[in-house]
Structures are given as C-alpha cells and as structure tokens.
N, C-alpha and C positions, 0 to 999 in steps of 0.2 A: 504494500500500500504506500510505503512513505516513498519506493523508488516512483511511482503513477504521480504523487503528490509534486516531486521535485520533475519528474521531466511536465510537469503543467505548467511548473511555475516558471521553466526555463522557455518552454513556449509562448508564454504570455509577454514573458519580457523583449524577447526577439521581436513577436506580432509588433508591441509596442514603442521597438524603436524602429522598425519598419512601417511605421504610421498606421497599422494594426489596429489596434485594442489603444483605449483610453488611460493615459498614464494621472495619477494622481496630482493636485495642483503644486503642491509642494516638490514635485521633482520639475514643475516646469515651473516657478519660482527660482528654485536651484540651478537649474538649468540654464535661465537667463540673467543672473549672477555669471556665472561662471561664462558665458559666452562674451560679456562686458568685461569683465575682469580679461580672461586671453587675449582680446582684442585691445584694449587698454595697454595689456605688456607690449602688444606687436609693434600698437601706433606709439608708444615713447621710445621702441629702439630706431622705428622710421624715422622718425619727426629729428632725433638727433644725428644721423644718418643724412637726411634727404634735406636736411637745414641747417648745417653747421654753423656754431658760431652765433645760433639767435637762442637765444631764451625762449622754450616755449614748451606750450603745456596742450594736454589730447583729451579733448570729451568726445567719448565711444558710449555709443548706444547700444544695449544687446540685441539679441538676434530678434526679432521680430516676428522670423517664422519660427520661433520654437512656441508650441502650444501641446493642448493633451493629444493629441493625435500626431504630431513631430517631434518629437521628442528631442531631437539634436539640430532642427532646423536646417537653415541653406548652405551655412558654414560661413556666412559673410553677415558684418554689420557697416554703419555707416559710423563716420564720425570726424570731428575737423581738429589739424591742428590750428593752435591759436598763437600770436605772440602775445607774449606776460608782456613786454614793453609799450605795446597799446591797446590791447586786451581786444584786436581783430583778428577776424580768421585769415592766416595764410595758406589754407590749402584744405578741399575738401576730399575724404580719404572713404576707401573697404579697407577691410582689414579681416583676415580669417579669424573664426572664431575657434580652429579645431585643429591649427597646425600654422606651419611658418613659411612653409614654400614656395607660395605665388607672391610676385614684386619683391620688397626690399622687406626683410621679415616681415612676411604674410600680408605687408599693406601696398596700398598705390593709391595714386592718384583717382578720384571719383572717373574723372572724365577716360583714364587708360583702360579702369576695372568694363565700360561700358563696350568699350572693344575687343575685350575676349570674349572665348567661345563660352565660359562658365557661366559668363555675366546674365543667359538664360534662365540657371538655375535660382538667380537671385529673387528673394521671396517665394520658392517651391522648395516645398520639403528634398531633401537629401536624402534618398534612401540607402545611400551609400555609406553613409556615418554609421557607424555603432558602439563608439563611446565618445565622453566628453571629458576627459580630464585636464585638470585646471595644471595651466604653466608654472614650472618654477622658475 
C-alpha cells in the first residue's frame, strides 16, 4: 500500500509541474519569490557587467506565468536597471528565472530578448522546467 501511496504522490507532483494537477498556493507564493530572487542575482551580475563604472541598482519582477497550474513558469521575468545617481532607468532587461545561460548571466536587453526564438515562450508555461532552485 505505502509503495501505491508514494508512486501517486510522485505522479501528482510531475502532473503538477507539467501544468497537470493544481499545485497549492503557497508553492506558487514560493515559487515567485524565488523566481524574483534568481532573477535579481542575474540582473546585479549584468547590470555590473553590461554598465561598468555606474552605480546602479535592478528591480526584477517575478515570473508572472508561475501560477497553480505552472508551476515553474516561462523561465523569464522582466525588470530594469536603474542609476542610484538619478534614480532613472538605464536599460530595460529579461532575465532567467531558472539558470544563467542566455545573454550576459541569464539577462539582456528587453529589446535583444524580443529577437530570439525563446522570446515565444515568454508568458507560456515551460513545460520543460522541472525544478526551481534558488541561486547561490
């Protein structure tokens, strides 16, 4: 019985990061924390990187498509860097929420991100994701 118990539960969780079965709110609470947060780490190593020499600071939005039904979302948020010396934006940015790969640590420019082939999947679930661990 307990082996029937655990291969349901290990189904349900797959179903549910495959956009399956309905995941509870508090993992999609956690979930877009932690897609804010990756994306946060990406855009401060871009922004210092892709802007040398200016002082500036990144507000990253979480993922948007993560909800109960996506669980890990499209793997992209939006978000800008700013200069701290006039508190304007200098550049509006993606950035992955699930890795570092695409652009300069997992960011680009809004207008580059719109040129790749991915930039489809932006705002549709990923069903490719199947986990989300938070960056160190």
């Amino acid at each position: 019985m307990k082996y029937f118990v655990a291969v349901a539960v290990l189904i349900s969780i797959t179903l549910a990061a495959c956009g399956g079965d309905k995941v509870p709110t508090d993992i999609v609470d956690q979930n877009q924390v932690v897609t804010r947060m990756n994306a946060t780490a990406n855009a401060r190593k871009y922004a210092s990187e892709a802007h040398p020499g200016v002082d500036t600071r990144v507000l990253m939005q979480s993922d948007s498509s993560v909800n109960q039904y996506c669980r890990y979302g499209d793997g992209w948020t939006s978000g800008e860097v700013i200069d701290n010396a006039t508190g304007k934006t200098i550049q509006k940015i993606k950035c992955q929420t699930n890795g570092t790969g695409k652009g300069i640590n997992g960011c680009m420019p809004e207008a580059v991100f719109k040129t790749k082939d991915y930039a489809a999947q932006d705002g549709k679930c990923d069903t490719s994701l199947t986990a989300l661990e938070k960056f160190k």
